[in-house]
Short mmCIF file of the C-alpha atoms (twelve columns), coordinates in Angstrom:
data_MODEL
# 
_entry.id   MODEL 
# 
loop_
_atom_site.group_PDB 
_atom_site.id 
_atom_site.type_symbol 
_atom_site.label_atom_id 
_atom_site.label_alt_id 
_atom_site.label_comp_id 
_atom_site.label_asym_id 
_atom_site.label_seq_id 
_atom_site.Cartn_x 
_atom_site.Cartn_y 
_atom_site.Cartn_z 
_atom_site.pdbx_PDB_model_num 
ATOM 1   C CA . UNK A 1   23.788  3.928  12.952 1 
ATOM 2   C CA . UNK A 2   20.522  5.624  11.623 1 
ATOM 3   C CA . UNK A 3   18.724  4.125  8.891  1 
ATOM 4   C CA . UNK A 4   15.904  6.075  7.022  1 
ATOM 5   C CA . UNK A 5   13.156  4.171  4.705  1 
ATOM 6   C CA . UNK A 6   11.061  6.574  3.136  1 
ATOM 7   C CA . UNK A 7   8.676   6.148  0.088  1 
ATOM 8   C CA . UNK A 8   5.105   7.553  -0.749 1 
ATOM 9   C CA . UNK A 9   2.265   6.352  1.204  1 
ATOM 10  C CA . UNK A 10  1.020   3.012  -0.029 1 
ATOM 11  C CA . UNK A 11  4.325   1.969  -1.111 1 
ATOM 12  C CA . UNK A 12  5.386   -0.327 1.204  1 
ATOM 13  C CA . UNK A 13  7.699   0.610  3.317  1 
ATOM 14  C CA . UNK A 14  6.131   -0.872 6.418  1 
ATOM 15  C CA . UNK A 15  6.362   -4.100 5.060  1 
ATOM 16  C CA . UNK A 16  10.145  -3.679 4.229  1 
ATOM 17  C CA . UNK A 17  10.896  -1.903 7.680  1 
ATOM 18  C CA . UNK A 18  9.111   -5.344 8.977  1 
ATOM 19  C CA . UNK A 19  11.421  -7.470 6.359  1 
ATOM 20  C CA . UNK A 20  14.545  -5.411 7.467  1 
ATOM 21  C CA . UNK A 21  14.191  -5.954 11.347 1 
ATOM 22  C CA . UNK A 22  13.527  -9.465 10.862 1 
ATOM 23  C CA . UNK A 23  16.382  -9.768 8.971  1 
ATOM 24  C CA . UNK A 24  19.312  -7.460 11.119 1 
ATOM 25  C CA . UNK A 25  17.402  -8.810 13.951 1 
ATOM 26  C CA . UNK A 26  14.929  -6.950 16.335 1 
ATOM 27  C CA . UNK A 27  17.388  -7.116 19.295 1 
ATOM 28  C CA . UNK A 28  19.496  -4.673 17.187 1 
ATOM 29  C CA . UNK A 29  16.985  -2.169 15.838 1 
ATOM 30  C CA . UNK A 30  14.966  0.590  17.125 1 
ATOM 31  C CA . UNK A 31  11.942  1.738  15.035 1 
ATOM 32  C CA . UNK A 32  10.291  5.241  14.854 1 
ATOM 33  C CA . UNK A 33  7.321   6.022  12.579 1 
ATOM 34  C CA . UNK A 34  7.251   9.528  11.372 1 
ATOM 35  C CA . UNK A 35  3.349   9.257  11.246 1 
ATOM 36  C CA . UNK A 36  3.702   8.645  15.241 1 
ATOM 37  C CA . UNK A 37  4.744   12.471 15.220 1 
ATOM 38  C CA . UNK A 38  1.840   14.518 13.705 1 
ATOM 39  C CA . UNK A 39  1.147   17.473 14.931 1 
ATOM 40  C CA . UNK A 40  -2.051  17.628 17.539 1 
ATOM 41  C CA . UNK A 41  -5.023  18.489 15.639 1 
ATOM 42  C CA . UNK A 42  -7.332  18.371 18.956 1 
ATOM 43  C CA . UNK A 43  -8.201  22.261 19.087 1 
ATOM 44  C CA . UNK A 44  -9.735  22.284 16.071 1 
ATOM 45  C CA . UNK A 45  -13.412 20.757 15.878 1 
ATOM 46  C CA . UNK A 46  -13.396 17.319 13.639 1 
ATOM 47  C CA . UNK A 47  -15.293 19.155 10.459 1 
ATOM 48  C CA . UNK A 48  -11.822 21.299 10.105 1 
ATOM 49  C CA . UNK A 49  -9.428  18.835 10.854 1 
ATOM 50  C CA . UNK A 50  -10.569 16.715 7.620  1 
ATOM 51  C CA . UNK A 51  -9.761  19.656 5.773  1 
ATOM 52  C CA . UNK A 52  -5.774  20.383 6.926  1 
ATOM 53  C CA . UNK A 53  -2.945  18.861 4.962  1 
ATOM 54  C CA . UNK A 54  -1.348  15.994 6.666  1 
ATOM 55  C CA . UNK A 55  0.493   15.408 3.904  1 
ATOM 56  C CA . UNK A 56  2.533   18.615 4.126  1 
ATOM 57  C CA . UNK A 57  6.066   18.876 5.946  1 
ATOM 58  C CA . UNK A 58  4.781   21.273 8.654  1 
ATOM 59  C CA . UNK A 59  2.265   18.772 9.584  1 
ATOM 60  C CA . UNK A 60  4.792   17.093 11.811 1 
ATOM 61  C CA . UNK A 61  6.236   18.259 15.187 1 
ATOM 62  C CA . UNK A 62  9.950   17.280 13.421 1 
ATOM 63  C CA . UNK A 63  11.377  18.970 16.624 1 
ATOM 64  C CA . UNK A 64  10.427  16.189 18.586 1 
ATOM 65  C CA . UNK A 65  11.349  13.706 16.144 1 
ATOM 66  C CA . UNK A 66  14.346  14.880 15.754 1 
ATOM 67  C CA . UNK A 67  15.265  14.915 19.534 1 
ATOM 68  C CA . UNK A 68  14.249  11.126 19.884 1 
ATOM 69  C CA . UNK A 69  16.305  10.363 17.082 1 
ATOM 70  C CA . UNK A 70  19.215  11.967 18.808 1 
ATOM 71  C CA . UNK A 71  18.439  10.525 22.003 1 
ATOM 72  C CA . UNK A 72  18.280  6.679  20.800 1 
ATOM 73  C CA . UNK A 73  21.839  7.419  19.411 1 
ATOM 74  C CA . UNK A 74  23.173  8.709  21.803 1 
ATOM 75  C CA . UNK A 75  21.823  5.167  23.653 1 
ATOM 76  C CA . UNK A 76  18.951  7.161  25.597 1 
ATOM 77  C CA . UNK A 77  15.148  5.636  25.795 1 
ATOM 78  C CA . UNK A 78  12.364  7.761  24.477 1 
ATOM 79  C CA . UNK A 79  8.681   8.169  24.871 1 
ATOM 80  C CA . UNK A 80  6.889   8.135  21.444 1 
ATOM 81  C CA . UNK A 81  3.628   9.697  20.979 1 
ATOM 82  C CA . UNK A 82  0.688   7.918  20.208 1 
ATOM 83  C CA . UNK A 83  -1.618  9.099  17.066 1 
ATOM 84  C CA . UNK A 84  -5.191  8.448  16.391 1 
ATOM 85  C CA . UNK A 85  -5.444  9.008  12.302 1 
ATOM 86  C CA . UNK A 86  -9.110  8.795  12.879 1 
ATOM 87  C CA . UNK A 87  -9.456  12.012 14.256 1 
ATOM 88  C CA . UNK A 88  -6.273  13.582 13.923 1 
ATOM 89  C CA . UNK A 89  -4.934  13.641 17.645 1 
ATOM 90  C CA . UNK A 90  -2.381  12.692 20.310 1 
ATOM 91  C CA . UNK A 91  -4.134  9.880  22.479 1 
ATOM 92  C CA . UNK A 92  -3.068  9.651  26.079 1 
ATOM 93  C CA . UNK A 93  0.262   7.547  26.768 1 
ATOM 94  C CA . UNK A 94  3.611   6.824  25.353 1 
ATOM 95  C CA . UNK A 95  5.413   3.980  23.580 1 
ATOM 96  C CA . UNK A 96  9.268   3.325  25.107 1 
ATOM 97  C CA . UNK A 97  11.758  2.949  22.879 1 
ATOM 98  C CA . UNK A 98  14.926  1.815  23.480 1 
ATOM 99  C CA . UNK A 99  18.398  2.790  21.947 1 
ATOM 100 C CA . UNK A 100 19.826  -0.446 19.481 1 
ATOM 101 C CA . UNK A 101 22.629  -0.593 17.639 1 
ATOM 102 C CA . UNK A 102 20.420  0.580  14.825 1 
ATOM 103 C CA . UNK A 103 17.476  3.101  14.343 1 
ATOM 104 C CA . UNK A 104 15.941  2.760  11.833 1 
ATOM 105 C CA . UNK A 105 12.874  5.813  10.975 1 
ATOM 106 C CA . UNK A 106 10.216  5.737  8.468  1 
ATOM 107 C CA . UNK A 107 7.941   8.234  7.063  1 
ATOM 108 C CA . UNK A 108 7.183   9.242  3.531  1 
ATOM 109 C CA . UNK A 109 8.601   12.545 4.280  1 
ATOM 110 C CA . UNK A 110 11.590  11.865 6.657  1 
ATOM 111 C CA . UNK A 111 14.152  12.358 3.783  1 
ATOM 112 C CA . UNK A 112 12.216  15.929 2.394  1 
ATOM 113 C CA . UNK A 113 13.641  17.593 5.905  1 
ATOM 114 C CA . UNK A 114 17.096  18.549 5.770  1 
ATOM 115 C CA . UNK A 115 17.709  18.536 9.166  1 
ATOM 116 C CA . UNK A 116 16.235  14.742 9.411  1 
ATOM 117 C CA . UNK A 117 18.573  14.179 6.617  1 
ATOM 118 C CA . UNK A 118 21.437  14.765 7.930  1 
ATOM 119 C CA . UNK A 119 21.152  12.268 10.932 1 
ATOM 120 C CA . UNK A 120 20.594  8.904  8.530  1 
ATOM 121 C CA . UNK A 121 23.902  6.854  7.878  1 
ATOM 122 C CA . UNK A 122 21.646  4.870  5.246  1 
ATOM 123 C CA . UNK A 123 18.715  6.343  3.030  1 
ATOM 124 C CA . UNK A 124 16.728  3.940  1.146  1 
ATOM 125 C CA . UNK A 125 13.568  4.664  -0.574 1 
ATOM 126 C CA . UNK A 126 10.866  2.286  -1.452 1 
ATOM 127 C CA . UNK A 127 9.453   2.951  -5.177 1 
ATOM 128 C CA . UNK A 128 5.725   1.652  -6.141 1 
ATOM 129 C CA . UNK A 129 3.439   3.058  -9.244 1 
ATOM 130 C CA . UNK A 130 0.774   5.780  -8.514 1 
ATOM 131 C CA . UNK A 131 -2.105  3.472  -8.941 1 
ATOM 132 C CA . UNK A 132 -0.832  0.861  -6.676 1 
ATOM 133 C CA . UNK A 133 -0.236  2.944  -3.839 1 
ATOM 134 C CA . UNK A 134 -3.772  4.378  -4.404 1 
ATOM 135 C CA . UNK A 135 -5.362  1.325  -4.163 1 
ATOM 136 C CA . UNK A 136 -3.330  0.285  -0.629 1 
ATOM 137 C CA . UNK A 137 -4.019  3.551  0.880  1 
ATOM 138 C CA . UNK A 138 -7.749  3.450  -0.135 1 
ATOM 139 C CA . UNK A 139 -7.735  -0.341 1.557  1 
ATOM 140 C CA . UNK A 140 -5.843  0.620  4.794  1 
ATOM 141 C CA . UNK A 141 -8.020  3.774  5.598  1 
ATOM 142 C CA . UNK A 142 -11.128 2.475  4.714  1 
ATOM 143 C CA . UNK A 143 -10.818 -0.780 6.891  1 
ATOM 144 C CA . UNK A 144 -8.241  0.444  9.261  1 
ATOM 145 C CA . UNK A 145 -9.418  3.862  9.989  1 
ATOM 146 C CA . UNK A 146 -12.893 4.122  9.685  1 
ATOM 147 C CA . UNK A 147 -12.627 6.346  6.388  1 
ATOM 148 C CA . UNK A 148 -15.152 6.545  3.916  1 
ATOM 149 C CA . UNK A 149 -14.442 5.950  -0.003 1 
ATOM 150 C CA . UNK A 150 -15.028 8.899  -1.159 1 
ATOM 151 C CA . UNK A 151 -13.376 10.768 1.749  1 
ATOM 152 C CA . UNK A 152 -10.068 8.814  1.011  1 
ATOM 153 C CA . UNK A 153 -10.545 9.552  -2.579 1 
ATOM 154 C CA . UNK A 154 -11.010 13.051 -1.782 1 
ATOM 155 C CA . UNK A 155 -7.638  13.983 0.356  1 
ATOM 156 C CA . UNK A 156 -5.855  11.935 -2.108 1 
ATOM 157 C CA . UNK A 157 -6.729  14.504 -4.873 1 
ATOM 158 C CA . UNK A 158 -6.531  17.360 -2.776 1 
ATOM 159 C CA . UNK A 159 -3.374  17.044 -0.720 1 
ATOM 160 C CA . UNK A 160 -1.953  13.046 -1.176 1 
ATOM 161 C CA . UNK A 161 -1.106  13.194 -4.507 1 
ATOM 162 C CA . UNK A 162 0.146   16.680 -5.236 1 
ATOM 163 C CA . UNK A 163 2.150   16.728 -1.776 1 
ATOM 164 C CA . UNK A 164 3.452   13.361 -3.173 1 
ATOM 165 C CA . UNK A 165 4.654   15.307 -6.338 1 
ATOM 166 C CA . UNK A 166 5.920   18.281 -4.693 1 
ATOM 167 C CA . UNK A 167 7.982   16.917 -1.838 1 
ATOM 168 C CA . UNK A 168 7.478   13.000 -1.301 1 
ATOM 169 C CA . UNK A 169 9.177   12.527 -5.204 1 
ATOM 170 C CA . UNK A 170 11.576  14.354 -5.592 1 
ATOM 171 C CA . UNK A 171 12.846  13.410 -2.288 1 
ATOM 172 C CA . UNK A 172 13.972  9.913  -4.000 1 
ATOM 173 C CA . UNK A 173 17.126  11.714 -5.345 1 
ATOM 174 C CA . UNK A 174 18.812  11.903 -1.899 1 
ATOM 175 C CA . UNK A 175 18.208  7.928  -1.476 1 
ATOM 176 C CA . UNK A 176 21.558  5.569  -1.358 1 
ATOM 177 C CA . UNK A 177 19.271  2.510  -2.277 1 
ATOM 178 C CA . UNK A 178 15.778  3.094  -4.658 1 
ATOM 179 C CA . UNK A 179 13.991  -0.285 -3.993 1 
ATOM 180 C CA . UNK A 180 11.381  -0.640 -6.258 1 
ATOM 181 C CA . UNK A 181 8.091   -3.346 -5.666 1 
ATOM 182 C CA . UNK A 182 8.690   -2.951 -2.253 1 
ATOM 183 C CA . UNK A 183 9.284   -6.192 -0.013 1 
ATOM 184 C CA . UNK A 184 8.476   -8.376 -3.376 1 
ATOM 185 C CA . UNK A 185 12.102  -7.143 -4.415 1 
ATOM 186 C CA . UNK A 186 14.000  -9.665 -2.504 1 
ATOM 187 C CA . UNK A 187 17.338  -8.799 -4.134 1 
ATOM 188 C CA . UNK A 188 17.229  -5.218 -3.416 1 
ATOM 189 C CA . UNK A 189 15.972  -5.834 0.665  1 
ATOM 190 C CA . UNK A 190 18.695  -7.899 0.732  1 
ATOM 191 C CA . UNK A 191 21.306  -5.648 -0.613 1 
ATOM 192 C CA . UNK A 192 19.757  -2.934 2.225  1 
ATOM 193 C CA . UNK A 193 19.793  -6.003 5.061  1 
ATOM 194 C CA . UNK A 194 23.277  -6.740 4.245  1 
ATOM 195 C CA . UNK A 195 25.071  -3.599 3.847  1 
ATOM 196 C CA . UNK A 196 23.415  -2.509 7.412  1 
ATOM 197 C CA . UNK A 197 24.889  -5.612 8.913  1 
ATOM 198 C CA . UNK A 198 28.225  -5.010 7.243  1 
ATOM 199 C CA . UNK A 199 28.068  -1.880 9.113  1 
ATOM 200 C CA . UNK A 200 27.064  -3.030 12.189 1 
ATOM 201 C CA . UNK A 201 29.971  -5.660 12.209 1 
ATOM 202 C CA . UNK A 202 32.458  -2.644 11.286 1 
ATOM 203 C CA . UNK A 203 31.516  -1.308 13.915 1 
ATOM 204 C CA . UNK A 204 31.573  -3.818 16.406 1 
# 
C-alpha cells in the first residue's frame, strides 16, 4: 500500500512520517522524500539558481518519482537521488531503497500531481498556521542549509508563500485524514497509524 503525507513546508510532516514509521514499524515501511527529486539545477551558475522557483510543480523530475514509486510496489529496490538544497544540485551517489509492505512518500506537493495521486491508497495532510511554518522553515535553512535571513525571508515572499496558496492549499481537499498541529496531535497520528495497520493486516 502507498501512503502519501503532504503538508506545506514547515508543517511537520517529517516529524509525523518519523512518528508513523515508528509506530507501523520501520521493517514495514519504505520512505521517499519528494524534495530528494528536484530537478538538477547544476547548469545554471549559483547567482540564477537562487532565483528559480523550487516551490513550483515543474521543479521536480515527477517522472522519476513516479517510477520508484511503482517500482517499490511492485517489490523492486530503487536508487534515490541525493539533493544538496544549498546549491540546488544532484550530488554524486544513490540511497537504496527497498520495497515494504508500505511506502509511504512525502512532499508538500506530492498530492498537487494527479498522476502521483492516483498511486496513494492513503492521503493525509499535515495542517500548521502560516506563521508557524515560517518560523520552522526560517530555523531549518538558516542552521541547516547555510541560508541567510533575509535570503529565506526573501523566497518565502517571492515563491514559498504564494506557491503555498496556489497549489500546496488547495491540495488539502484531496486528503482522507487533515491532521492539524502536526505530531503534537496524538489522536489524529494515531487514527493515521492505525488505519494503515488495519490495512496491512487485511492484507496479510
Amino acid at each position: 500500500m502507498v501512503l502519501g503525507v503532504a503538508g506545506g513546508s514547515g508543517s511537520g510532516k517529517t516529524s509525523v512520517v518519523d512518528k508513523i514509521v515508528a509506530d507501523v514499524g520501520a521493517d514495514r515501511v519504505s520512505v521517499l522524500r519528494h524534495d530528494r527529486y528536484y530537478h538538477d539545477l547544476h547548469h545554471l551558475p549559483p547567482a540564477e539558481r537562487m532565483q528559480v522557483n523550487v516551490d513550483h510543480p515543474e521543479a521536480f523530475d515527477d517522472e522519476l518519482f513516479v517510477a520508484h514509486v511503482e517500482s517499490l510496489r511492485a517489490g523492486r529496490s530503487v536508487d534515490t537521488p541525493r539533493y544538496d538544497y544549498t546549491t540546488f544540485t544532484r550530488i554524486d551517489g544513490f540511497d537504496r531503497v527497498d520495497p515494504r509492505p508500505v511506502v509511504l512518500i512525502e512532499g508538500i506537493l506530492v498530492f498537487a500531481s494527479a498522476t502521483i495521486r492516483e498511486l496513494i491508497d492513503v492521503k493525509v495532510y499535515v495542517d500548521a498556521d502560516a506563521d508557524l511554518r515560517l518560523l520552522r522553515r526560517l530555523r531549518r535553512d538558516v542552521v541547516s542549509r547555510n541560508r541567510t535571513v533575509a535570503d529565506v525571508l526573501d523566497q518565502y515572499e517571492r515563491t514559498v508563500r504564494p506557491m503555498h496558496l496556489e497549489f500546496v492549499e488547495p491540495s488539502k481537499r484531496w486528503a482522507d485524514v487533515i491532521v492539524p498541529r502536526g505530531v503534537e496531535n496524538v489522536v489524529g497520528v494515531d487514527l493515521v497509524t492505525s488505519r494503515v495497520q488495519s490495512l496491512l493486516a487485511l492484507r496479510a
